[in-house]
Residue, then its C-alpha position, 0 to 999 in steps of 0.5 A: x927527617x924530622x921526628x913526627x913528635x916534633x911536627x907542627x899539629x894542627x887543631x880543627x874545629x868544625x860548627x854546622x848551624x843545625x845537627x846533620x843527624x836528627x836527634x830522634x834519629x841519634x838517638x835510635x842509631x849505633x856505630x859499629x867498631x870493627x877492628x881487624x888485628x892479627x892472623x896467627x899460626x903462620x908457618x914459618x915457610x911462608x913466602x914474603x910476597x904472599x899478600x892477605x885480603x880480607x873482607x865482611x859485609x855489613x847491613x847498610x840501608x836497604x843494601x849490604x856494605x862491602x868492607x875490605x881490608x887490604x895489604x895484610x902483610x907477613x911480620x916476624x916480629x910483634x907491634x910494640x906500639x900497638x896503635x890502630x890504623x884508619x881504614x882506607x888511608x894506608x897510603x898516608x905516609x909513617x904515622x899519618x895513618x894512625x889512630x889514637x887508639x891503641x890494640x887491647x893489651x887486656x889479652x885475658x879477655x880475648x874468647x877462644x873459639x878454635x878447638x885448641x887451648x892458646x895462652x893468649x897473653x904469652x902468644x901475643x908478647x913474643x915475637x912469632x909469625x903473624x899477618x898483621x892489619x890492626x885497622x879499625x873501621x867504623x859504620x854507622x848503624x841507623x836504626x833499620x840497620x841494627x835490626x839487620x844487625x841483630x837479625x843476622x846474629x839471632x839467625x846464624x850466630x856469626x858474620x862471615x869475614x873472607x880471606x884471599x890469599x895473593x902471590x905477587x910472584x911473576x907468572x909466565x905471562x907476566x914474565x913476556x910483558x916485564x918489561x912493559x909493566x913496572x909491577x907484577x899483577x897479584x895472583x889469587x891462590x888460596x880462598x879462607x873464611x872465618x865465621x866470627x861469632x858475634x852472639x854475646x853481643x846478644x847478652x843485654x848490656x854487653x857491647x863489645x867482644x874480642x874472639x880469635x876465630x878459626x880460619x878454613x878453606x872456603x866451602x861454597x855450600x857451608x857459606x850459603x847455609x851461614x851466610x845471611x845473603x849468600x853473596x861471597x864478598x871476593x867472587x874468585x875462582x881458585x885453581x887447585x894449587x897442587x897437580x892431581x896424582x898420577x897413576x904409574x903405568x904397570x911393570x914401571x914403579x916410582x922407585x925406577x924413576x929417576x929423581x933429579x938431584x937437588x942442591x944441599x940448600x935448596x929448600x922445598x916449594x911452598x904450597x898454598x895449602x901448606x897454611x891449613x896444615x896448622x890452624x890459623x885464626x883471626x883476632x878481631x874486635x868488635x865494639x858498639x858505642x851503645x849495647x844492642x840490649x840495654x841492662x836493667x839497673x839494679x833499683x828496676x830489679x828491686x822494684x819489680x820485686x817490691x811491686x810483685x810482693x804486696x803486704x798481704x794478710x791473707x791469701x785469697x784461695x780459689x774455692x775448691x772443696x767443702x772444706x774451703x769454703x767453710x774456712x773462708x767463710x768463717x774467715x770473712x765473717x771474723x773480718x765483718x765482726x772486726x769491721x763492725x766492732x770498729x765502725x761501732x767505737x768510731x760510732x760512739x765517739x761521735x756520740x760523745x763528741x757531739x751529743x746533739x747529732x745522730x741520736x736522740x736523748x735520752x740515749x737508746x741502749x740495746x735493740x733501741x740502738x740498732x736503727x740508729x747503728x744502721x743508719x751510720x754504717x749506710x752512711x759511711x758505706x761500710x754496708x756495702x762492703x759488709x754486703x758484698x763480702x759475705x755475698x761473694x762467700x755464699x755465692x762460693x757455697x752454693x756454687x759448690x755445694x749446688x754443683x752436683x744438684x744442678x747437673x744429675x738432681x731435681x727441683x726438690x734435691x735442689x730446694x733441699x739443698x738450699x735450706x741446708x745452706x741456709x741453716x749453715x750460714x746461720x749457724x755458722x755466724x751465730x757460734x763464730x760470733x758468740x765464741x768471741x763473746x764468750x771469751x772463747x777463741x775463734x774455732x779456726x785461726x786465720x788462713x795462713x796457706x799462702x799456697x793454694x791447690x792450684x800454685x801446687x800444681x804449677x809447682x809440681x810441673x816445674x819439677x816435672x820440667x827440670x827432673x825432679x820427679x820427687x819433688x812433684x809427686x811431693x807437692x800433688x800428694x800435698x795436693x790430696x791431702x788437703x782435699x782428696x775429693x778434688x777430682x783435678x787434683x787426681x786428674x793432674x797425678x794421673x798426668x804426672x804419672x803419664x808422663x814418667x810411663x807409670x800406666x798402672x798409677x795412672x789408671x788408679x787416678x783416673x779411676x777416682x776422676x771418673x769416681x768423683x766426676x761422671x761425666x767427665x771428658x778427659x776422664x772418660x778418653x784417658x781411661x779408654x786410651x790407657x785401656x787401650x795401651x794394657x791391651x784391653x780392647x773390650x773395655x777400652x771399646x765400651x768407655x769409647x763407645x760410652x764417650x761417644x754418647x756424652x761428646x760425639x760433637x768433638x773431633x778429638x773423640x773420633x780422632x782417638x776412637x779411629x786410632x783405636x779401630x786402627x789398632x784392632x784393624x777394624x776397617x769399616x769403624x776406621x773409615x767411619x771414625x775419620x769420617x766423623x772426624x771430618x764432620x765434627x764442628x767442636x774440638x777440645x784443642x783451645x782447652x786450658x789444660x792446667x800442666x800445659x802452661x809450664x811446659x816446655x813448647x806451645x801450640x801452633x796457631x790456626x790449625x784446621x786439621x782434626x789430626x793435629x788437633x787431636x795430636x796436641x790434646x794427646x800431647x798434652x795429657x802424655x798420650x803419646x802413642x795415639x799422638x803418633x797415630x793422629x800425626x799418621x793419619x795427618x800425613x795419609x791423608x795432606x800427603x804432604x810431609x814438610x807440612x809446618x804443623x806436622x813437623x813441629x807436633x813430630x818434634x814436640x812428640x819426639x822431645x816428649x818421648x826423650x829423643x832429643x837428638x830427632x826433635x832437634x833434627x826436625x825443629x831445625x827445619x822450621x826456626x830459619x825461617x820462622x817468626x812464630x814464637x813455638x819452634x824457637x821456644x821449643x828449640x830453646x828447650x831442645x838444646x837445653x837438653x842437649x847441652x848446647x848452651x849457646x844455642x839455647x840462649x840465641x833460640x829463647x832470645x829469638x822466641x821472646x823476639x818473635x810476634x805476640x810472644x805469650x808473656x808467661x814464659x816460666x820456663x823460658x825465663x827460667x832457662x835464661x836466668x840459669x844461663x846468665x848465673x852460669x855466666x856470673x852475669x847476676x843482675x840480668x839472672x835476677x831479671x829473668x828469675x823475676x819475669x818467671x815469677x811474674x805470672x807463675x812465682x814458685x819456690x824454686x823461681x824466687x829463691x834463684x830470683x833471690x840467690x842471683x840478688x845477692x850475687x849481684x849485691x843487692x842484699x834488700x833485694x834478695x831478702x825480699x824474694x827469698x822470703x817470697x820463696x820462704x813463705x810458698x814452702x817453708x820446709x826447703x832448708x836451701x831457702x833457709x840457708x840463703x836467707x840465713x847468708x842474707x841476714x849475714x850480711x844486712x847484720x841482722x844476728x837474731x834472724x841468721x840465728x833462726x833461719x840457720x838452725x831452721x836450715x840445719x833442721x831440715x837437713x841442709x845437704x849443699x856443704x858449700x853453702x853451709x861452709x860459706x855461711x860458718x866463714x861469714x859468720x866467723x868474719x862479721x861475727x867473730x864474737x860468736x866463731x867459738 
């Protein structure tokens, strides 16, 4: 026999005149490796004449492929060679069959999913029962297929491979007909399945996984629920290998019975079932020549951080009191002068440098000036912007100080007013314009709050999100402080109050919105509602009834009122309420409320019913027991309780309440088949809550998979940045802490934007965005010492001096984190250790 080393080789070269794949189509397809090796946990029982199958599917255009792995045979000893075998060829003879491809050795990286501990690396280098393949098969994915691909591990998170366990042992009838068969026929005796669990395949960037995934008898039920056809890949029955027990008749015990003896070497049968005793599992691996989700490099990260970041002098705050507006104000005439101070120099010398041009001789001084002057600037344009600059302010100011006028006053209040506004934009330019040539400094500094009341009510609910309550309550109070005549910023404490079941703290609230705001909706109904939850059913009726004469067109009103009349049992009141409800044309359901764009679920779309309307409003401004009560009233009156939009509002109700354990009970009644972005959002959330961090993941990947997402997913992107930090995959937990900032930047959301660059060693990066963080609250000493950390490692002394003590100042409380800086501080500047 001649060595295969020393047999001839033979080198073939094939040449085709066009490409068998188009190269559009290339470049928009996969190839699947999947390479089967060991099953492992074999009791040293088993027979040799017991043989393994194995099979999957795998989505191949508009069908399913079949896959089968044949002749798994029982092996004592361990591969030294470890090459892997081409599938379907196992008839080649010696290494003909062989690939160029060896099984990983790398035994670290294999991920454990059985329920025990195993030393992969000592396991896989000792000699131990095993049933070995190490046959690798590829398929070729086309773009429709990967969609299959992904579609079945966004659903059910695993592939479900089979195992057939086969005896080759003669049966009686094969016994009969021995002599006419030279084989016996394999007997099928035990039916095994493994759900492999192929999500991080999921993760962007990664495109290849090796698991040992535990094997179990197969169960009919629990392969439709995870299977994503419900086709069982070997279509057997299997007896049942053992006898049932018999039952002994009376008077006759076991014991009476005679035992047959048995010879001192003769070992006990092996049942079939004695292979679930232990706990088998399967070693595959699964690779793809390309990811199924590309990974952002490193410089896309950077640039989506520099454009997000301009250079800016100011910030441009949305007008929301008196107070605002006289600063702005003040602000835009400071910046007319700087303009005009300018276009007058740049005017005088043109003057000199061309006598001839622009003005007559000799030259005008003063007032004689002016015309001329004027004429320059129409010239060059500058009037327009001058115009449209300080137009845009007074605009502010009497949309503000004429809001109250317009809705209670008369002509004459409004006449009034205006003269007012007049006199103080005149007096407002004349002592700011004079204080600078007095050599006086201007009466205000420029604006140097990046932060404006809005930005701190996105603030406070993010915190509200992740249970900081404190942290809140500190950015609402902020909120008044600046302006305690803001009656949203009272309306947004009230809420916030709701939310942590602190009514009397809410009722105060509310108080000074309807205080500051007669007339206004959602005022008026909290009132009433939390009236109605202190059990002060009078006055609850009156600002009810009150609320019906200012909103009797929205169905939302009635809705509430009739759950009121259900509470005093009221019954001509309640039928009246629901028939108002019906016929009510307007609805408050579309309203931007502003907490609810950073929470944790969205609404339905296309709902008709005024109850579920009415039950998100109430969900919305954390009214939860008349949002119960509007579900009821959906369910008496659709009789139908698998209603879509009930069962998503009963799970939003039940998250909101902290019964985590129920909204996932009920979410998971939608998200199988649902291609809505709400229930896998809210699902994503739920099992945040929960624990369940896989689920998680795969729940928020699909809500961003889904049609028409929204793109200010806050905490969405937030969840998932966390959940890659976890998995010290930082550049993509930097991409997600950015796409959270994109619409909604928080402190919080650059400074993990910044913490996750600077993992990931992108230092210039992470000083950007944790300057960011720094500049919307300068009072976190986290933030500080991050960018004292950065500043570190750029080299910068100076600067890591400054932020260090600023973080010390503010009572740095993370001692890992302080420790981590000493020791970098000790290594890059040992001059300074003492």
């Amino acid at each position: 026999m001649v060595p295969w080393t020393h047999l001839p080789l033979l080198h073939v070269a094939v040449k085709v005149d066009e490409p068998l794949i188009p190269k559009e189509t290339l470049e928009e397809s996969n190839i699947l490796f999947f390479t089967l090796e060991s099953i492992y946990n074999i009791p040293p029982a088993m027979p040799e004449n017991f043989t393994f199958k194995a099979g999957i599917e795998v989505p191949k255009d508009e069908a399913y492929q079949e896959i089968y792995f044949n002749n798994g045979m029982l092996h004592i000893t361990k591969d030294k060679e470890n090459w892997k075998h081409w599938h379907g060829i196992p008839y080649l003879p010696g290494r003909n069959a062989i690939t160029k491809q060896r099984v990983s050795e790398d035994n670290h990286e294999i991920r454990n999913y059985t329920e025990n501990e195993i030393n992969f690396h000592t396991l896989l280098k000792e000699d131990a029962p095993h049933v070995r393949w190490n046959t690798l098969k590829r398929c070729f994915l086309t773009k429709d297929t990967t969609g299959k691909f992904i579609e079945m591990i966004f659903k059910h998170n695993c592939l479900p491979m089979e195992f057939l366990v086969e005896s080759l042992e003669e049966n009686a009838n094969e016994k009969a007909t021995s002599k006419k068969s030279k084989e016996p026929e394999p007997t099928a005796i035990l039916h095994l399945i493994s759900y492999l669990d192929l999500s991080p395949l999921l993760y962007p960037g990664v495109g290849r996984i090796r698991l040992a995934s535990p094997i179990s008898n197969f169960d009919e039920s629990e392969y439709k629920e995870k299977s994503l056809r419900g086709n069982k890949v070997f279509d057997v029955i299997i007896d049942s290998p053992e006898p049932p027990p018999t039952i002994p008749e009376k008077g006759k015990s076991e014991k009476s019975k005679p035992k047959k003896a048995q010879a001192k070497n003769e070992k006990p049968a092996f049942t079939p079932h004695a292979l679930l005793e232990g706990q088998l599992f399967v070693i595959v691996e699964v690779e793809l020549l390309r990811p199924l989700i590309l990974e952002p490099p490193l410089s896309q990260i950077k640039e989506k951080i520099q454009v997000m970041i301009p250079e800016r002098s100011f910030t441009i705050k949305r007008i929301r009191s008196k107070k605002d507006i006289k600063e702005q104000f003040r602000d835009a005439i400071k910046n007319v002068h700087g303009l005009m101070q300018s276009e007058f120099c740049n005017y005088m010398r043109r003057l000199a440098e061309t006598p001839d041009e622009g003005c007559p001789k000799p030259f005008p001084t003063g007032q004689d000036l002016l015309p001329y002057f004027t004429d320059y600037l129409k010239s060059s344009g500058s009037d327009l912007l001058i115009q449209e600059t300080l137009k845009k302010q007074v605009i502010n100011i009497c949309r503000v100080r004429l809001r109250d006028k317009l809705e209670g006053g008369t002509m004459l209040d409004i006449m009034r007013e205006l003269q007012d506004i007049l006199i103080f934009t005149t007096s407002e330019m004349h002592q700011t314009i004079d204080s600078h040539f007095e050599g006086q400094p201007f009466r205000s500094n420029p604006s140097k709050e990046y932060v404006n009341s809005d930005m701190m009510a996105y603030f406070a609910f993010e915190a509200l999100e992740d249970e900081d309550f404190e942290e809140g309550k500190k950015w609402l109070l902020e909120r008044l402080r600046r302006c305690d005549t803001d009656y949203e910023a009272w309306l947004d404490l009230a809420l916030y109050h709701l939310r942590l079941g602190e009514i009397d703290e809410a009722m105060v609230s509310v108080e000074k919105v309807i205080a500051l705001q007669r007339k206004h909706f959602l005022g008026f109904l909290l009132y009433a509602m939390i009236l109605t939850e202190k059990e002060n059913y009078p006055d609850a009726k009156m600002f009810f009834q009150t609320l019906i004469r200012l909103y009797d067109d929205y169905r939302e009103v009635w809705v509430a009122f009739n759950a009121f009349y259900i509470i005093i049992e009221d019954k001509v009141g309640q039928d009246e309420s629901r028939r108002r409800a019906f016929k009510s044309q307007r609805t408050a359901f579309h309203w931007p409320i502003r907490q609810y764009l950073l929470t944790s679920w969205r609404d339905m779309k296309d709902l008709a019913s005024p109850f579920l309307q009415a039950a998100s409003l109430f969900l919305k401004i954390n009214c939860y027991k008349f949002a119960e009560m509007a579900l009821a009233q959906e369910i008496a009156h659709a009789q139908n309780l698998e209603s879509t939009g009930y069962i998503y509002y009963s799970a939003v109700l039940s998250f909101l309440k902290g019964d985590y354990k129920d909204a996932k009970s009920q979410v998971e009644k939608l998200i199988p088949e649902s291609k809505d972005y709400p229930p896998w959002c809210l699902a994503g959330q739920i099992y945040y809550k929960l624990g369940l961090d896989k689920q998680a993941f795969n729940a928020m990947r699909c809500a961003l998979q889904c049609y028409n997402p929204p793109p200010e997913f806050h905490m969405l992107y937030l969840r998932l940045g966390e959940f890659y930090n976890y998995q010290q995959n930082y550049n993509l937990a930097a991409e997600m802490f950015i796409n959270a900032s994109r619409f909604y930047g928080t402190p919080y959301s650059w400074r993990q934007a910044g913490q996750a660059a600077y993992e990931s060693g992108d230092y210039k990066a992470a000083e950007l965005s944790l300057s960011e963080s720094n500049v919307l609250d300068k009072y976190d000493p986290s933030t500080w010492a991050l960018l004292a950390l950065v500043n570190i490692s750029l080299r910068q002394k100076e600067k890591f001096k400054f932020c260090y003590r600023q973080a010390i100042m503010l009572n740095l409380n993370d001692r890992a984190l302080e420790t981590k800086i000493l020791d970098m501080n000790d290594k890059i500047f040992p001059e300074d250790s003492d």
